[in-house]
C-alpha positions in Angstrom: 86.1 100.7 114.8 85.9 102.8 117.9 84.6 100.0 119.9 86.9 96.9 118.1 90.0 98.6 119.1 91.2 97.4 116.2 93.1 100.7 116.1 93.9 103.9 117.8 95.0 107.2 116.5 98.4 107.1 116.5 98.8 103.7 115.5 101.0 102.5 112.8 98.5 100.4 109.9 98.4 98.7 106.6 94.5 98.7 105.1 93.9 98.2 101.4 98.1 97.9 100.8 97.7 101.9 102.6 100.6 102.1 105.1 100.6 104.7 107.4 100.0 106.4 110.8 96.5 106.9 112.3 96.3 110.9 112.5 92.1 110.5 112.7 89.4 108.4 113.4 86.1 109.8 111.7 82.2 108.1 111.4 82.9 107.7 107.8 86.9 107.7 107.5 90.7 107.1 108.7 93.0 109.4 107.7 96.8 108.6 108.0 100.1 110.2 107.3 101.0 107.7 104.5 104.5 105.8 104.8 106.1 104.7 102.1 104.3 105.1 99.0 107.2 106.4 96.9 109.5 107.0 99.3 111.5 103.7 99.9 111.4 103.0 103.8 109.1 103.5 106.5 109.1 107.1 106.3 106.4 109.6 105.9 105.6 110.7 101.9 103.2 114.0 103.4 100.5 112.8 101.8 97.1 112.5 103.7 95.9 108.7 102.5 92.0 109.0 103.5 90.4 105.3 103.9 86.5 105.1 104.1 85.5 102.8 107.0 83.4 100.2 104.9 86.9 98.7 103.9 88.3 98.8 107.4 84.8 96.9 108.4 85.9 94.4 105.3 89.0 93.8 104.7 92.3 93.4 106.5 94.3 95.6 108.8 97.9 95.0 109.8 98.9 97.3 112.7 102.0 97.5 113.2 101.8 99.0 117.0 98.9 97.7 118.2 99.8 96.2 122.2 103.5 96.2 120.8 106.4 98.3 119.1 108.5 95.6 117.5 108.7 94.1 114.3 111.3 91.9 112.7 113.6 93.2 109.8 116.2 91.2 107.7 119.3 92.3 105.5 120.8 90.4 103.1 124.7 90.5 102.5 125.6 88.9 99.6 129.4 87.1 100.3 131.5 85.5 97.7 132.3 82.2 97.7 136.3 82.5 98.2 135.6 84.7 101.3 135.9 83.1 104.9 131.9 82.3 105.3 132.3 81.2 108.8 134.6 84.7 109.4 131.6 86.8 107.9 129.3 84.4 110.2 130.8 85.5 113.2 131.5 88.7 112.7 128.0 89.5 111.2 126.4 87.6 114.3 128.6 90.1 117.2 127.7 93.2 115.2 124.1 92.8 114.9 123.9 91.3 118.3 125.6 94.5 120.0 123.8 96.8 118.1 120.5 95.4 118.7 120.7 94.0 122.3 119.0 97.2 124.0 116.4 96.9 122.0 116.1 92.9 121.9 115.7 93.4 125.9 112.6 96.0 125.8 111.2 93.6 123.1 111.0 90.6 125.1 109.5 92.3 127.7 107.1 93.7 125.8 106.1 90.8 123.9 105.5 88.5 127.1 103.2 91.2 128.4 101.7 90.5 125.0 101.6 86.6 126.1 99.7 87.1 128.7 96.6 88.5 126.0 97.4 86.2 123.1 98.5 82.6 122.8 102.5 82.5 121.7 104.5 79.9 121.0 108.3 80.9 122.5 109.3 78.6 119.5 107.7 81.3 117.1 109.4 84.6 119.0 112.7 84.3 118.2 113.9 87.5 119.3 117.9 86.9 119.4 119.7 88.3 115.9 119.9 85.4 113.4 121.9 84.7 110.4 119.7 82.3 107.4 122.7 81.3 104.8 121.5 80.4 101.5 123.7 79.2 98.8 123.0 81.1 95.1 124.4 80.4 91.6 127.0 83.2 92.3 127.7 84.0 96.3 126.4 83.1 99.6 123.7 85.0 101.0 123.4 86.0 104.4 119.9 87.2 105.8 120.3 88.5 108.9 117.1 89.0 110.6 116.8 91.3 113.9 114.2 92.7 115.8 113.6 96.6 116.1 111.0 99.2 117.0 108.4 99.7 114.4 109.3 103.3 113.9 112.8 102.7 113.9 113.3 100.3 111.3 115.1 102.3 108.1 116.9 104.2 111.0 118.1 100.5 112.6 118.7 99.1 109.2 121.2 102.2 107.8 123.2 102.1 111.0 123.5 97.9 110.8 124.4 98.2 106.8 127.2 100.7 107.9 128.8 99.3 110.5 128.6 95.6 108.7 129.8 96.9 105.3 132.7 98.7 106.9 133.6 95.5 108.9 134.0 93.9 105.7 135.9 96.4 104.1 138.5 96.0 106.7 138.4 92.5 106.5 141.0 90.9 103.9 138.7 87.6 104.1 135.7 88.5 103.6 134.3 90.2 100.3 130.9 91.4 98.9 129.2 89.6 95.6 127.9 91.4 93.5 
């Protein structure tokens, strides 16, 4: 482990559906401040999650940090059908875009530094806000998928759902399905 890099104390990883923060790197073990668990979000539970190395050595790890801090997220607004779809479209697409344009900015920079160590397609690394519609039995979904730092994900997510369910409320065209 030490000499893989694979991870670093401090790093944010997933090992044996584990999710948590790197606090130590032992001979035998990797201890991390578990995430989630049964708190909902990427938040710490304050349990200590102890992993023996064998399983780091044979399974899979996600790290979430490793040569970059951004991950994607999506949030899915469910619309009715008599709203104004294109209305909600729009004004979905401004909100998330201003919210998120600082931190779309630092993202592509970071990830074409990561470029230059890994092969990526551009095609693949969307990083501009995007809105997937996908018609239901009932109401129109919108996922609206964004880019924000790893450890600022259920922080990112609240503020978006505010300000988007507010906008929505004010709007006499557009109207949540439930």
């Amino acid at each position: 482990i030490f000499m893989s890099g694979i991870y670093q104390v401090g790093d944010r990883i997933e090992v044996n559906a584990k999710i948590g923060d790197v606090i130590d790197i032992g001979i035998l073990y990797t201890t991390l401040i578990e995430i989630r668990g049964w708190v909902p979000g990427d938040q710490p539970t304050g349990r200590l999650a102890t992993i023996p190395n064998s399983c780091v050595l044979t399974g899979t790890i996600n790290n979430y940090t490793r040569d970059h801090d951004y991950i994607w997220d999506e949030i899915s607004i469910p619309i009715t059908y008599d709203s104004d779809w294109k209305e909600a479209a729009n004004k979905i697409a401004d909100i998330v875009e201003r919210e998120t344009k600082h931190t779309t900015g630092e993202a592509e920079r970071s990830i074409s530094k990561l470029g230059e160590k890994y092969y990526l397609p551009r095609k693949v690394m969307e990083l501009e806000p995007t809105i997937y519609l996908t018609l239901t039995g009932k109401w129109i979904n919108f996922n609206v998928r964004y880019i924000t730092e790893v450890r600022q994900r259920r922080q990112v997510y609240s503020k978006l759902s505010c300000i988007l369910l507010e906008e929505i409320e004010n709007s006499d065209k557009i109207r949540i399905a439930s």
